[in-house]
C-alpha positions in Angstrom: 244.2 40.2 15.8 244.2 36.8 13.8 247.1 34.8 12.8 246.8 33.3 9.4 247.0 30.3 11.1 243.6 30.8 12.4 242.1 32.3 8.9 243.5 29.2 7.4 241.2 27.2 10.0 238.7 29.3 9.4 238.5 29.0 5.8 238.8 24.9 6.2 235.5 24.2 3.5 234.8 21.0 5.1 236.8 18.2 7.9 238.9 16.3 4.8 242.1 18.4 4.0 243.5 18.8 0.4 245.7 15.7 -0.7 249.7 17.5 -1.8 252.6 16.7 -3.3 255.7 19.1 -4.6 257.6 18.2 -7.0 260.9 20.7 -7.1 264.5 19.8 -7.4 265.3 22.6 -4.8 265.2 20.9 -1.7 264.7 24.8 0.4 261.8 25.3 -1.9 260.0 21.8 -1.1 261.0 22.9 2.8 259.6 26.5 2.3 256.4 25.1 1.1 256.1 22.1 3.9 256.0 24.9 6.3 254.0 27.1 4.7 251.6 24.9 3.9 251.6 23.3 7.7 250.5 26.3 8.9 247.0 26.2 7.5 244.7 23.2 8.5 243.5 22.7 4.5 246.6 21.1 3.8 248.1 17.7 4.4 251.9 17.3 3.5 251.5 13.9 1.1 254.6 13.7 -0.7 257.6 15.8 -1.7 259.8 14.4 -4.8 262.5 15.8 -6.6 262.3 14.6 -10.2 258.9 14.8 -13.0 260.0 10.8 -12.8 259.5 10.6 -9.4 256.9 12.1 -9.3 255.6 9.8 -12.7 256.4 6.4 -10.8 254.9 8.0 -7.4 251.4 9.0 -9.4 251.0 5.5 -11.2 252.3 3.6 -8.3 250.5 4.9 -5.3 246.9 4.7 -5.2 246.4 6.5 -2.2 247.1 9.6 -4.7 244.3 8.8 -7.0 242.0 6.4 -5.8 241.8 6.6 -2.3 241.7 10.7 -1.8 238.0 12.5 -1.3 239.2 15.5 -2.8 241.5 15.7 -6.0 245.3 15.3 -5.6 247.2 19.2 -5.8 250.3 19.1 -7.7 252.6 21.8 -7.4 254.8 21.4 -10.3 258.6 23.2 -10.5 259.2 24.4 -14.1 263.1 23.9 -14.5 264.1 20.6 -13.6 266.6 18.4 -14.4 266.0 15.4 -16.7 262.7 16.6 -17.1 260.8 19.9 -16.8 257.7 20.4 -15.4 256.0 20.7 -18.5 257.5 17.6 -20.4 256.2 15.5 -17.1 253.0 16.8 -17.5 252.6 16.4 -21.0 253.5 12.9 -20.0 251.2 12.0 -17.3 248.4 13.6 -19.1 249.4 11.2 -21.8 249.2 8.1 -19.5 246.0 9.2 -17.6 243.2 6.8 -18.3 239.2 7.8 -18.2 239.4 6.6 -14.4 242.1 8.6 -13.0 241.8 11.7 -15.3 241.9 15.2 -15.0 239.2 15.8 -12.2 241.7 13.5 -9.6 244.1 15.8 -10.3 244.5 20.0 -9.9 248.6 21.0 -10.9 249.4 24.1 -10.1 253.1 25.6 -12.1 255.2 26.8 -9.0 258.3 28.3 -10.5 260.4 31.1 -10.1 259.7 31.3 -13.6 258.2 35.0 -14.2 258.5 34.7 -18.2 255.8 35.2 -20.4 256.1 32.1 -22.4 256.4 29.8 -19.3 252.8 31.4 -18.4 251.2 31.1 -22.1 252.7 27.0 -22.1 250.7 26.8 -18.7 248.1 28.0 -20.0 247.7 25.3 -22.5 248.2 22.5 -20.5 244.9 21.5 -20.1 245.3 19.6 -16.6 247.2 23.2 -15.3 244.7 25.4 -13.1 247.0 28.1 -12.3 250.3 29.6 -11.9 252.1 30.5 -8.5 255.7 32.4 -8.1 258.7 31.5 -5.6 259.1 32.4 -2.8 256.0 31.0 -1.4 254.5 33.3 1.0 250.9 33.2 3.3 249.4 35.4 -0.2 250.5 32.7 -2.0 249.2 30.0 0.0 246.0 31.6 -0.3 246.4 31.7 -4.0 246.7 28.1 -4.1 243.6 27.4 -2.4 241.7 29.9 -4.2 242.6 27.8 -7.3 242.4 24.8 -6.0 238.9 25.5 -5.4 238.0 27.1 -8.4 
């Protein structure tokens, strides 16, 4: 029998590995998704941050996140943050994206614990939001994530 280590190597779509950062204010969450995510060879661990400003000043700052990356950066975005929610730092960095780094260097992905209805329908029409993922994350969900990642 497989591990889902193995399916994860498997299921590796070509040699470059998807570019991550977490943005979460819990630090057990960012370390539950570290090690989830290091289980499966698609994944490289770029950056864990605490803050939607931290994760601002990282994103316009560093341009191995944008510029330098073969495939689009994967944001996993907390909802309920201090000084900032998810969706108020992505209604900002869509608002400072330029032509060059815009949405196609980016995929964010809502990771919340979140389960409401309106937190889903406000994901939804962020434009630069691809999907929706629950906490705890678990090997189904990692697969999630690359599903829509890829789609």
């Amino acid at each position: 029998m497989l591990n889902s280590a193995s399916l994860c190597r498997r299921r590796t779509r070509n040699l470059s590995k998807i570019p991550v950062i977490v943005v979460d204010d819990e630090t057990i969450d960012r370390y539950i998704v570290k090690r989830q995510l290091a289980k499966c060879d698609d994944f490289e661990q770029v950056l864990e941050v605490a803050t939607g400003g931290e994760f601002l000043e990282a994103y316009f700052s560093e341009p191995r996140l944008t510029t330098q990356q073969s495939k689009p950066l994967l944001v996993l975005m907390d909802i309920n943050m201090p000084q900032m929610s998810g969706f108020e730092t992505i209604e900002e960095l869509q608002r400072r994206m330029d032509v060059d780094s815009g949405p196609d260097s980016v995929v964010i992905l809502m990771f919340t614990s979140s389960n409401n209805p309106e937190d889903r329908a406000k994901a939804e029409s962020l434009p630069t939001v691809k999907g929706y993922v629950v906490k705890p994350l678990d090997e189904g969900g990692v697969e999630t994530i690359r599903e829509l990642y890829y789609a």
